[in-house]
VOGU-3710 file (C-alpha; in Angstrom, 3 decimals, decimal comma):
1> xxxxxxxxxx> -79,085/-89,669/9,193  -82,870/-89,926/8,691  -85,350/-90,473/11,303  -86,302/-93,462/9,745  -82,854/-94,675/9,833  -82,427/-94,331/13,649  -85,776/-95,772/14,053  -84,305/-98,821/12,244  -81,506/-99,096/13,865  -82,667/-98,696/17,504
11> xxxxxxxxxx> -85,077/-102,067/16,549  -82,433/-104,142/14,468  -79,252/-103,139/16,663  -80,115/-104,480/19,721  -81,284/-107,844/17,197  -77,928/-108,309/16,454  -75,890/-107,707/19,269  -77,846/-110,022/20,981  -77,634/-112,610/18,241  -74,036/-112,589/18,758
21> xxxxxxxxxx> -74,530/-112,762/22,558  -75,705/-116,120/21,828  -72,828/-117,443/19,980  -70,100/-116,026/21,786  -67,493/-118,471/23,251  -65,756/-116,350/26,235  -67,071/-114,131/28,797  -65,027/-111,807/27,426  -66,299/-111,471/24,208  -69,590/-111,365/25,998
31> xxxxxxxxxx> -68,275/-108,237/27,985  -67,233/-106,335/25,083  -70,220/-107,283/22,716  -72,363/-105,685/25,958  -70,110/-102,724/26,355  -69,953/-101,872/22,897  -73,364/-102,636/21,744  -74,961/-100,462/25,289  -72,624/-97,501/23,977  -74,078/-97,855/20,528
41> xxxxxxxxxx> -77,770/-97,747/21,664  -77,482/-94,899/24,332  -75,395/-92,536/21,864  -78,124/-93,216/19,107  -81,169/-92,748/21,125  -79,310/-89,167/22,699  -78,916/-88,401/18,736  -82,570/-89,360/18,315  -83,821/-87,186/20,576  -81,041/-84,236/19,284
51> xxxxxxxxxx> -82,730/-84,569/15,673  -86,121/-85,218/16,293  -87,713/-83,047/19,515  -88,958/-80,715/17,362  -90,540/-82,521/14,333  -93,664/-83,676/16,003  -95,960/-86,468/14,841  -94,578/-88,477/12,088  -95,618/-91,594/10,068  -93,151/-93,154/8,186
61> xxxxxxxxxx> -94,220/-95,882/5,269  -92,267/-99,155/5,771  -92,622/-102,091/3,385  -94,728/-104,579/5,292  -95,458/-107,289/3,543  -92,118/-110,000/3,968  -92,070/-108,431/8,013  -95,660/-109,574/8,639  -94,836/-113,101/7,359  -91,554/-113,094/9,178
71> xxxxxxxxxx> -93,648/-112,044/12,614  -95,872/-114,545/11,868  -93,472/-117,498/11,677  -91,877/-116,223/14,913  -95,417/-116,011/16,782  -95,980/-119,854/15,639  -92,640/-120,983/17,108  -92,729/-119,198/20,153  -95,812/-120,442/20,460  -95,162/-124,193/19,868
81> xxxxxxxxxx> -92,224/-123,711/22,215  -94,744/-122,120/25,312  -97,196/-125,008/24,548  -94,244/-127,829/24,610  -92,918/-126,203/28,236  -96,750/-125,705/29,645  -97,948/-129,508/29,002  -93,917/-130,372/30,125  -94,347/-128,675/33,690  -98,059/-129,324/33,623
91> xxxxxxxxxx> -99,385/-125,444/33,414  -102,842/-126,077/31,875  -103,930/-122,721/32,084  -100,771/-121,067/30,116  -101,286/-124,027/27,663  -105,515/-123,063/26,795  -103,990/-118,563/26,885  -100,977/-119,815/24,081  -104,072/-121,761/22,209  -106,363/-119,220/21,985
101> xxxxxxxxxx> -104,395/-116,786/21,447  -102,533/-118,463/18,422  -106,246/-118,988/17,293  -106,935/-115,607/17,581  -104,092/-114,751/15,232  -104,560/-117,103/12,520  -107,857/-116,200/12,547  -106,722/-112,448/12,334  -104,630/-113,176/9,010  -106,794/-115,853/7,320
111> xxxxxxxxxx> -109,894/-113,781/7,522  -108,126/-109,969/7,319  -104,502/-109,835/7,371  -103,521/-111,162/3,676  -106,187/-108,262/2,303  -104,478/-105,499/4,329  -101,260/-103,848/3,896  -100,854/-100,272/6,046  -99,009/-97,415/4,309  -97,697/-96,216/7,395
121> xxxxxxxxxx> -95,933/-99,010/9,609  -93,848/-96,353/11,695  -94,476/-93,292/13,789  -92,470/-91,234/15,612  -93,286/-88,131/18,124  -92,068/-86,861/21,523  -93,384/-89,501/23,394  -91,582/-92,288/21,363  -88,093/-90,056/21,867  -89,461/-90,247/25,626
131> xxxxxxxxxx> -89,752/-93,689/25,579  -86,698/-94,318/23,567  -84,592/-92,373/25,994  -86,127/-94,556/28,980  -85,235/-97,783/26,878  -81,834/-96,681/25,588  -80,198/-94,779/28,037  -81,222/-96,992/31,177  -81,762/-100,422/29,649  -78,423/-99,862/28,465
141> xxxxxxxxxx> -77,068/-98,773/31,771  -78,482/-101,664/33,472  -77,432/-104,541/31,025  -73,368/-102,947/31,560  -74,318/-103,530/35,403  -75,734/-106,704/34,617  -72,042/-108,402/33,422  -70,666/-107,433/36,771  -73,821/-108,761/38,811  -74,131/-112,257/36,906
151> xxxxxxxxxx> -70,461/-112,970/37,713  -70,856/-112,190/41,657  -74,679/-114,068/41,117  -73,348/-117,514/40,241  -70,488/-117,082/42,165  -73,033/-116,872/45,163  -75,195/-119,326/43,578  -72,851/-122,224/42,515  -76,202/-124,710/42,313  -77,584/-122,758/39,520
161> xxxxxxxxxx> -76,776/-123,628/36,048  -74,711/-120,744/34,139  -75,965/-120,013/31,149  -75,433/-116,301/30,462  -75,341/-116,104/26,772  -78,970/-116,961/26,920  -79,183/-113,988/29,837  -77,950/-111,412/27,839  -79,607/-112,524/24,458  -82,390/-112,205/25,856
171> xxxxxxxxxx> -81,803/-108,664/27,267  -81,145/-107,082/23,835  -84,025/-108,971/22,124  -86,220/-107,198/24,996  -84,640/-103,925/24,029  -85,113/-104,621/20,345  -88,533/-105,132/21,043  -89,238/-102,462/23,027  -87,905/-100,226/20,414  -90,488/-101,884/17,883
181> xxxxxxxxxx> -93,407/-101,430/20,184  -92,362/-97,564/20,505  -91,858/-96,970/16,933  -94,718/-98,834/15,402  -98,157/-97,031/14,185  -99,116/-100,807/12,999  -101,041/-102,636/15,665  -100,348/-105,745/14,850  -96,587/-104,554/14,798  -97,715/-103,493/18,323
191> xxxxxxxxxx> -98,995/-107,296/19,231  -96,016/-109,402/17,898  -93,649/-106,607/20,107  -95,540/-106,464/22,753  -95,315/-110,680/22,857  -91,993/-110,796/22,540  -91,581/-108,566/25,967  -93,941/-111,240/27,085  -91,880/-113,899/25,796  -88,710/-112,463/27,444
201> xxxxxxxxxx> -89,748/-111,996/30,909  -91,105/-115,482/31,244  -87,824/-117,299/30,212  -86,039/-114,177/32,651  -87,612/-114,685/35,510  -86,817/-118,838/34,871  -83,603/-118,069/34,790  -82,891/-120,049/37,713  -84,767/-123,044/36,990  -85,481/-123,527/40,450
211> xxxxxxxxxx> -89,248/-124,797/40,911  -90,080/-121,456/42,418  -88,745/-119,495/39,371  -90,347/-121,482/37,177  -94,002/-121,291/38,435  -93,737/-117,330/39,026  -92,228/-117,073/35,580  -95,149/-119,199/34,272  -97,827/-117,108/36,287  -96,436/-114,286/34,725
221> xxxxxxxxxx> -96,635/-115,420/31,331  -100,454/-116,440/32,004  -101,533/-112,966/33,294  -99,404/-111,450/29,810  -101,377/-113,476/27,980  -104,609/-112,874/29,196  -103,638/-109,259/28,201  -102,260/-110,710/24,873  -105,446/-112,551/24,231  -107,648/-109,174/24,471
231> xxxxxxxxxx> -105,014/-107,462/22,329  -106,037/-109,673/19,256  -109,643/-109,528/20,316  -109,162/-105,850/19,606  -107,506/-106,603/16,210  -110,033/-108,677/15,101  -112,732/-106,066/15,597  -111,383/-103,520/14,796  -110,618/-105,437/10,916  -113,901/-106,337/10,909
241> xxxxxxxxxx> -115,417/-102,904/11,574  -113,109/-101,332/8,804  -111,868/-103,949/5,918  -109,738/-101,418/4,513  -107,661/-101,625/7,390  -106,400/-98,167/7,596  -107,548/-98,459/11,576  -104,920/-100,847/12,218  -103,104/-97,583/12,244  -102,539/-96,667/15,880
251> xxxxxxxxxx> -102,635/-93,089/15,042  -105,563/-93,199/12,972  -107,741/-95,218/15,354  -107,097/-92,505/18,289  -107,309/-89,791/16,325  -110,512/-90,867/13,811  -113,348/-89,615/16,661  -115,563/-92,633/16,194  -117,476/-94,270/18,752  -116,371/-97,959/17,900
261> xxxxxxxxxx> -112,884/-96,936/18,879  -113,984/-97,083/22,378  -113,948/-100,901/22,150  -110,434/-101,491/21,107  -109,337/-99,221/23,421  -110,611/-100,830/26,382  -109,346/-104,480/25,041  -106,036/-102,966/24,602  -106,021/-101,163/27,889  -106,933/-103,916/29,564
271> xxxxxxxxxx> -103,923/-105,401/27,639  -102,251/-102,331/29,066  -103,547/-103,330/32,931  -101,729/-106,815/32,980  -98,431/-106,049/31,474  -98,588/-102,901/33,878  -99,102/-105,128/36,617  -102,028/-103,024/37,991  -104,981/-105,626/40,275  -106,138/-107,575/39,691
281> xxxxxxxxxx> -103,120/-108,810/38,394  -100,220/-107,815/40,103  -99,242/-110,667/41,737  -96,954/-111,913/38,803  -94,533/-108,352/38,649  -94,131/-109,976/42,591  -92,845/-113,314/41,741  -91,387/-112,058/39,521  -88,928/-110,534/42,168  -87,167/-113,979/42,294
291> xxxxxxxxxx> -85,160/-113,192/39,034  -81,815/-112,139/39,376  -82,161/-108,100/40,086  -80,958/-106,437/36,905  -84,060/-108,230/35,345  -86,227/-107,087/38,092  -84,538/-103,426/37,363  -84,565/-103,528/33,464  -87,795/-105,735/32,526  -89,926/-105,338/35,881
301> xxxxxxxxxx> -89,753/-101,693/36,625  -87,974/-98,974/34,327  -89,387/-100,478/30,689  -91,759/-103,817/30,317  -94,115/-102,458/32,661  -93,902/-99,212/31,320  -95,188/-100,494/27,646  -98,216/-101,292/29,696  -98,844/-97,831/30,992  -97,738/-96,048/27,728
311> xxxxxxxxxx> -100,221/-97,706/25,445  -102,729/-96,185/28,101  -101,529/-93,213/27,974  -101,406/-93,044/23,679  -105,278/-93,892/24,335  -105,747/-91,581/26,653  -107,621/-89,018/24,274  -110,387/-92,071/23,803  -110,688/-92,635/27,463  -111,282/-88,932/27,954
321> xxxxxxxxxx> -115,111/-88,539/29,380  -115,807/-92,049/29,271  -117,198/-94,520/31,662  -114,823/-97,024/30,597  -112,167/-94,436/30,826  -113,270/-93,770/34,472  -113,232/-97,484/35,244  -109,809/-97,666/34,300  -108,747/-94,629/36,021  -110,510/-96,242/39,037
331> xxxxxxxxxx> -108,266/-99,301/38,811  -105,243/-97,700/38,877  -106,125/-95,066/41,251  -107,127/-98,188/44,093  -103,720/-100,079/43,027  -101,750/-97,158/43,886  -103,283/-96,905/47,184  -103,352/-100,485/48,198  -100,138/-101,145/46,683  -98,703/-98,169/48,481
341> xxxxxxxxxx> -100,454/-99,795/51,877  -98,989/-102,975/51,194  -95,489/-101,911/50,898  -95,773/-100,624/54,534  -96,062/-104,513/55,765  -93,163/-105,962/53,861  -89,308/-105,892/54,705  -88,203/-108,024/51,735  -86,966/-104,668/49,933  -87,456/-105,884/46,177
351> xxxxxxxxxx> -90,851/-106,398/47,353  -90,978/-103,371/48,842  -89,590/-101,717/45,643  -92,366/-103,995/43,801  -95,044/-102,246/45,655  -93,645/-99,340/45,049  -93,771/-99,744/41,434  -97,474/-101,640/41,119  -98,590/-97,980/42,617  -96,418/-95,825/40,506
361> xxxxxxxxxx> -97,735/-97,101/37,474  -101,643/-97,487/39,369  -101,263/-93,522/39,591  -99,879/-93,256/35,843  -102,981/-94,999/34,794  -105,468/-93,267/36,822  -104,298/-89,810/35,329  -104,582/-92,070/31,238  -107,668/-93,092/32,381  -109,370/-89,825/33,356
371> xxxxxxxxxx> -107,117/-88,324/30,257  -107,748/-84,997/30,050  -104,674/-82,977/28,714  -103,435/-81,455/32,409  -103,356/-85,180/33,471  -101,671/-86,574/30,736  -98,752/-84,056/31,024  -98,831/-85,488/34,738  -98,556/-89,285/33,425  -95,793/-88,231/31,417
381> xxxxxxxxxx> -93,931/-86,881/33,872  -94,377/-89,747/36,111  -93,211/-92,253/33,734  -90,056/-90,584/33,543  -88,766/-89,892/37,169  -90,003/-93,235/38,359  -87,962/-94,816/35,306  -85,274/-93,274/36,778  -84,817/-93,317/39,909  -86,556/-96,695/40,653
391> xxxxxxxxxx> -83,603/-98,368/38,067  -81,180/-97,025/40,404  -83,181/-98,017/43,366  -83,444/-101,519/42,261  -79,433/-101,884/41,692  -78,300/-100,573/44,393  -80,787/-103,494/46,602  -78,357/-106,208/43,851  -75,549/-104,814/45,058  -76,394/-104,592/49,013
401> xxxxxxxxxx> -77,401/-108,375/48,487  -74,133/-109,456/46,718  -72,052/-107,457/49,737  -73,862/-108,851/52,827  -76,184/-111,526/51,344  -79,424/-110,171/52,044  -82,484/-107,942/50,520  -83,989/-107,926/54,407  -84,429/-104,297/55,083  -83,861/-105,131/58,721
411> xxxxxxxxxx> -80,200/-106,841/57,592  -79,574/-103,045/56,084  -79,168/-101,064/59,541  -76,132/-98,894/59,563  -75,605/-99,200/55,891  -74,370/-95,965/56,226  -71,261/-97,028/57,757  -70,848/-100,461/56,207  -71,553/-98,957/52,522  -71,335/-95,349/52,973
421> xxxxxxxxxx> -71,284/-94,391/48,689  -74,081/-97,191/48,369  -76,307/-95,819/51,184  -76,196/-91,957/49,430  -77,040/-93,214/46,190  -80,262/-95,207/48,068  -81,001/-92,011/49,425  -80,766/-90,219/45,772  -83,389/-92,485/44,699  -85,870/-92,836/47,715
431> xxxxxxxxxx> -85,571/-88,763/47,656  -86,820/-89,058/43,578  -89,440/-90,923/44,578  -91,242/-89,165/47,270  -89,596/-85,568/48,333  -89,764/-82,272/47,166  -88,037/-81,051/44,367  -87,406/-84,850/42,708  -90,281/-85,840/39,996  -92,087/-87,747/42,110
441> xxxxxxxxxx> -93,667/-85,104/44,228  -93,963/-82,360/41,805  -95,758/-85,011/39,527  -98,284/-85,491/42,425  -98,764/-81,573/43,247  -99,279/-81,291/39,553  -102,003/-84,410/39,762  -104,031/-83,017/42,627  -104,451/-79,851/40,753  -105,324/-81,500/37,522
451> xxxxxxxxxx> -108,269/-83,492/39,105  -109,707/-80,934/40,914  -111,819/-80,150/37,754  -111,521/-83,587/36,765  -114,871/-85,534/36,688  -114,922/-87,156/39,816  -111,674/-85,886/40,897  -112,229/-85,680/44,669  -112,070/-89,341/44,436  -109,129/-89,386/43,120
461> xxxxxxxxxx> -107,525/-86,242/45,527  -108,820/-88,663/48,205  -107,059/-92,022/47,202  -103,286/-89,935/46,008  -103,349/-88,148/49,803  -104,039/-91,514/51,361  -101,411/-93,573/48,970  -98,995/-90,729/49,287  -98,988/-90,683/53,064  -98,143/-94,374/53,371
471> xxxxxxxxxx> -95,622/-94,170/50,540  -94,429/-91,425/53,174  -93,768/-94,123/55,996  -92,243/-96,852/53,649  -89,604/-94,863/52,249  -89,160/-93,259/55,957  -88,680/-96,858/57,599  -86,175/-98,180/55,328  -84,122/-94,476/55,216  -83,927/-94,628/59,055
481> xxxxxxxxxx> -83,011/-98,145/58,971  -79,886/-97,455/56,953  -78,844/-94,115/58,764  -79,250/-96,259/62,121  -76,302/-96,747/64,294  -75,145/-100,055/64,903  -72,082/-102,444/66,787  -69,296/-103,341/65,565  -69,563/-101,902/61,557  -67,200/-102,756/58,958
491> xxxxxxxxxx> -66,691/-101,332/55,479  -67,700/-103,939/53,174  -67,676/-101,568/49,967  -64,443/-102,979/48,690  -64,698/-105,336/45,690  -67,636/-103,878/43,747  -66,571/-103,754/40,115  -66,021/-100,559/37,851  -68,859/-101,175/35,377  -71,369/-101,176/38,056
501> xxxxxxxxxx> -70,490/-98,393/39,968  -69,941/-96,506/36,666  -73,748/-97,574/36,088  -74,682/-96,933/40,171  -73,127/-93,197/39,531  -74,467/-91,993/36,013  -77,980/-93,171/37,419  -77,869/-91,153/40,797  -76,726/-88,263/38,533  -79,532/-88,785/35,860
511> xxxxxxxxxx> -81,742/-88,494/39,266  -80,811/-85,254/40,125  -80,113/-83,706/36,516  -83,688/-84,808/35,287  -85,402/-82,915/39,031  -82,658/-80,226/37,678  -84,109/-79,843/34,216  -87,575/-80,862/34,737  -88,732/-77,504/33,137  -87,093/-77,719/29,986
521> xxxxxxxxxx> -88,227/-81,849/29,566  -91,675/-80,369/29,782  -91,290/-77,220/27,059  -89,458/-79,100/25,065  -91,054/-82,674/24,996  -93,834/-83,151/27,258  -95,850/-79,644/26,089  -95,657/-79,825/22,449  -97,030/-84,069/22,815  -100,111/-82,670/24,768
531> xxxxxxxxxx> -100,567/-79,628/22,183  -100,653/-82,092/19,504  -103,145/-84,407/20,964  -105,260/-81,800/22,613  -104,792/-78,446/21,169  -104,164/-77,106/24,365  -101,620/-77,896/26,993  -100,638/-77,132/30,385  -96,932/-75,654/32,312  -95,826/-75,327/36,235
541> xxxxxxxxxx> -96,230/-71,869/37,191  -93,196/-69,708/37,268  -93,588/-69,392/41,090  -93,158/-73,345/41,239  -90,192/-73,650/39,049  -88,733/-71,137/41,211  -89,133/-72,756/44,371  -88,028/-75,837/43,046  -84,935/-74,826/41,793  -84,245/-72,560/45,125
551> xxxxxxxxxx> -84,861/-76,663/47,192  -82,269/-78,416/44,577  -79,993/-75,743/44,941  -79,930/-76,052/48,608  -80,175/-79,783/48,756  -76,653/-79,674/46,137  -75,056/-76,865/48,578  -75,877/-78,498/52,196  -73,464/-81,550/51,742  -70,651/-79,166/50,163
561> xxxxxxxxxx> -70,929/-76,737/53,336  -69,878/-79,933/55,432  -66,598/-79,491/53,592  -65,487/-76,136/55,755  -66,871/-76,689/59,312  -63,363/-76,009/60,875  -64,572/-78,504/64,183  -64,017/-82,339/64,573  -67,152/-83,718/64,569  -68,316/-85,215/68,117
571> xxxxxxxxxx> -70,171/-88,626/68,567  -72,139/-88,320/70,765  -74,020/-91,927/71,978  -77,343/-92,413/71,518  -80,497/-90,917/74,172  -82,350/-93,672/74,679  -85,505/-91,933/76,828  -83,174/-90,195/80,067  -80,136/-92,930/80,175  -77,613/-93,006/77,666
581> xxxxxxxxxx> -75,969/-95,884/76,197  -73,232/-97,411/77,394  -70,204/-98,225/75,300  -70,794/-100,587/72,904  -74,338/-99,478/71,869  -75,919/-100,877/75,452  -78,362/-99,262/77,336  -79,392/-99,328/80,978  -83,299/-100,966/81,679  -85,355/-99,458/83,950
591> xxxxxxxxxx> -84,561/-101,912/86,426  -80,795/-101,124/86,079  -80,070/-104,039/83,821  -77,773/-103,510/80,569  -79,189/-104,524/77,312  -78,127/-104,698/73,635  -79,468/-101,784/71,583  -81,570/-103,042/69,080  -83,490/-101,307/66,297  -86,829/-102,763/64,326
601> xxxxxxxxxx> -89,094/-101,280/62,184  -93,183/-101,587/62,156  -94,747/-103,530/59,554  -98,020/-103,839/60,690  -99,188/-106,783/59,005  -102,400/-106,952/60,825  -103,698/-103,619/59,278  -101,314/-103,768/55,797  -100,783/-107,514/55,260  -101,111/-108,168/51,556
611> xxxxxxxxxx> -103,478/-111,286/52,043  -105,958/-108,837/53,542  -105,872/-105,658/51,108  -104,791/-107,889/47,829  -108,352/-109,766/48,432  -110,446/-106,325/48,748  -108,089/-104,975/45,932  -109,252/-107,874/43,580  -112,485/-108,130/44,201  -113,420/-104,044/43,343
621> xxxxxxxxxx> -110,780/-104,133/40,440  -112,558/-107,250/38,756  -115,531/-105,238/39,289  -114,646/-102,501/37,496  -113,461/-104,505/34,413  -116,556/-106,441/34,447  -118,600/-102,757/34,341  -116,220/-101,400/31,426  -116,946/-104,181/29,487  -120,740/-104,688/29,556
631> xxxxxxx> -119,959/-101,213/28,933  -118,775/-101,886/25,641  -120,811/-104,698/24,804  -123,491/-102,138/25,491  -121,483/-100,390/22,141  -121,506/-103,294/20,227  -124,970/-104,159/20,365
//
């Protein structure tokens, strides 16, 4: 099969299954259609990346002409849909962004769009197969865990109106158009794709129709469009600046070296900073928390915000040297920091796991922003282990809250004896995210070497040590919370379904396999991207790989050696300062009076407390986008 072919098949595929999705009668129909249709677009994008690793950049010339006209009908009625639900639950503000920007776009194709048809609608290079792989493989993964979670979800939730079809339809139109926004060289392809992600996480994060979901799901769709709203700015001038149109062309307008380009690739990074949730505008990836979790996993974490950061990091090579690029780099350098800072004060772990993310993608858009080719490799990188092991992070929180009805980190002590296979896997994925030899950390030894001859780059040293130290003490807190030793435990593992720990078990092994393999991701796909871009490219030294592989291998062996320690083990009771505990996890007081043990973690609102940091956050980050675009206006005139 073609390239071409998979291409079109990993955007239409996911189209249909969802379109049956909708009209399916029985859950288990529904089931199947899921199962089947997940296989379908995991085995395809694996046979993707088997066919095309080593082709390189390719454009690939799709008839346009009946698509455009289809998006465009589709843009109207989502549109007339957003306004009729805005003026319904009185959202003024989403109601002017869906205005303007449907201005924006008729103006686009009245004044432009009829004269111009691109020859080359489709591209494809190791960063799409990248991309596709983070789409296919783990969207997939997480819409099979989804069937299992919905069930238990309204089950919990009797109150909450079922309406699942609409759940998973709009799942696998997400995927559909995340393949689109992957594949496409057209940039108004781009836009309608890139809305349509929009589109879906606003009616996901509704799902529950609860007055709370709905105005998170409506702030979210504001700050999207903002983003959206730039996006056809961007179109607009860039049509107007070239009539022929061949700049529409995403590949063409990075690679054409003139100094107008500058200007759309600020509007569309800026584009890039809301659906990234970077700050100023991260507060809506935080409401959006109150979706159910497999939305929070699939949309809010391993691939809608990662569109954000990946259109960043495809303009990377304009950014390069550029005050604009260096205000953007700023932005997402001072989200990963605060965000990192903020997660300390929370104990709400999809919040924590939100913060978590906000600074993940802050530091992927700091190393875009400065873009030189050492620190794109190191975006690259980053985008993959945090896809990940962040999706398996996320899941394993559902299925803690379905078993003891609670996302409290402090409700999580002594998971490790209540739900012992659960609590490992959390530990696989808090150990990708922040020790040595997962992604995480090798990504951010490979980042503090790359900005040392990085303009400005001790800035930047400065605010990864800082974020990295507090995403130290998060991840610590809520590890020793589950390892802690509590009264009265009881297995409550029982009763988890197949599919999801079929999904819980592939992930925590894609965790480990992709620290195991790291080198060869980077020969084979990360190296040869950056050599096309840049003409030059960069690799881990031997002595690193080494060492790496020496720490997995000994991480992999140490839980095996367990196996022949011919001893019973001893429990001992806890030391609690020179008097041990008494049975029953008491201790003696000082003045010889038995209390219950109790163990609490610091949050230290006072110094981390999001009110506090979000405001300073703002305020600088607003800054910096007002400076990058007098910046260009300073172009333009």
């Amino acid at each position: 099969m073609q390239i071409v072919q998979l291409l079109l098949f990993l955007i239409l595929f996911p189209l249909i299954a969802a379109i049956f999705l909708l009209f399916a009668r029985k859950t288990f129909e529904s089931s199947w259609i899921v199962k089947i249709a997940s296989l379908g677009i995991g085995v395809v994008s694996l046979y993707l990346l088997a066919a095309g690793f080593d082709k390189g950049g390719i454009s690939y010339a799709v008839s346009g002409w009946a698509i455009d006209l289809v998006m465009i009908i589709i843009e109207l009625v989502i549109a007339v849909y957003l306004l009729y639900l805005g003026i319904r639950h009185r959202k003024y503000s989403a109601v002017i962004l869906v205005l303007v920007q449907a201005a924006l776009i008729l103006w686009f194709e009245a004044m432009y769009g009829r004269h111009i048809e691109l020859s080359y609608n489709l591209f494809f290079d190791q960063l799409s197969i990248i991309m596709a792989l983070i789409v296919g493989i783990i969207g997939s993964l997480i819409c099979v865990y989804s069937l299992g979670y919905m069930e238990t979800y309204h089950q919990r939730h009797p109150e909450i109106v079922d309406r699942r079809r609409m759940f998973f339809f709009m799942l696998f139109v997400f995927l559909s158009a995340m393949f689109g926004l992957v594949f496409s060289n057209n940039l108004v392809w781009i836009l309608f794709f890139w809305e349509i992600t929009t589109f879906c996480s606003f009616v996901l994060i509704g799902y529950s129709q609860t007055e709370e979901a709905t105005s998170n799901a409506f702030l979210a769709l504001s700050m999207n469009l903002l983003g959206g709203v730039a996006f056809a700015a961007a179109l607009i001038y860039i049509a107007s600046m070239d009539p022929s149109g061949r700049l529409l062309e995403l590949n063409t307008l990075i690679y054409s070296g003139l100094v107008f380009a500058i200007i759309p690739a600020v509007l569309i990074c800026f584009a890039g900073l809301t659906k990234a949730a970077q700050l100023p505008f991260s507060s809506w990836l935080l409401g959006a928390m109150v979706a159910p979790t497999p939305v929070s996993a699939l949309l809010h974490s391993s691939t809608m915000v990662k569109a954000g950061v990946y259109i960043i990091v495809r303009f990377a090579p304009v950014l390069m040297g550029t005050t604009e690029g260096l205000m953007i780099a700023l932005i997402g350098g001072i989200t990963f920091l605060l965000a990192s800072c903020m997660a300390i004060s929370q104990s709400n772990a999809k919040r924590v796991l939100a913060y978590s993310t906000i600074g993940n993608l802050g530091l992927i858009v700091a190393c875009a922003g400065v873009g030189t080719y050492n620190l794109m490799w190191v975006a690259i990188l980053l985008m993959i282990f945090h896809a990940v092991a962040k999706s398996l992070l996320f899941l394993c929180v559902g299925t803690v809250e379905n078993r003891i009805g609670s996302r409290d980190i402090e409700d999580m002590g002594g998971l490790i004896e209540r739900m012992p296979k659960l609590a490992v896997m959390m530990f696989i994925g808090m150990a990708g995210m922040f020790l040595a030899p997962f992604g995480m950390i090798i990504s951010k030894w490979a980042a503090i070497e790359a900005f040392t001859t990085a303009p400005f780059g001790l800035v930047f040293i400065v605010i990864l040590a800082f974020g990295g130290s507090a995403s130290l003490f998060f991840w610590c807190k809520w590890m020793g919370k589950i390892l802690s030793v509590m009264r009265h435990q009881e297995n409550v593992e029982t009763g988890i379904r197949p599919e999801k720990w079929a999904v819980l078990y592939i992930l925590t092994g894609l965790v480990v396999i992709v620290a195991l393999i790291f080198p060869l991701i980077s020969s084979t796909l990360i190296e040869p991207f950056v050599m096309q871009v840049y003409g030059e490219t960069t690799r881990l030294a031997q002595a690193n790989i080494t060492i790496m592989l020496l720490m997995l291998g000994l991480l992999i062996i140490m839980p095996f050696s367990m196996l022949f320690s011919r001893k019973a083990p001893r429990i001992a009771p806890p030391y609690m300062g020179g008097m041990s505990t008494e049975g029953g996890m008491k201790y003696t007081g000082s003045m010889g009076i038995s209390h219950d043990l109790v163990l609490s973690n610091y949050y230290l609102k006072n110094y981390f407390g999001e009110e506090r940091l979000s405001m300073a956050g703002t305020l600088v980050c607003w800054g910096l986008i007002l400076i990058a675009f007098i910046m260009i206006a300073g172009v333009i005139l």
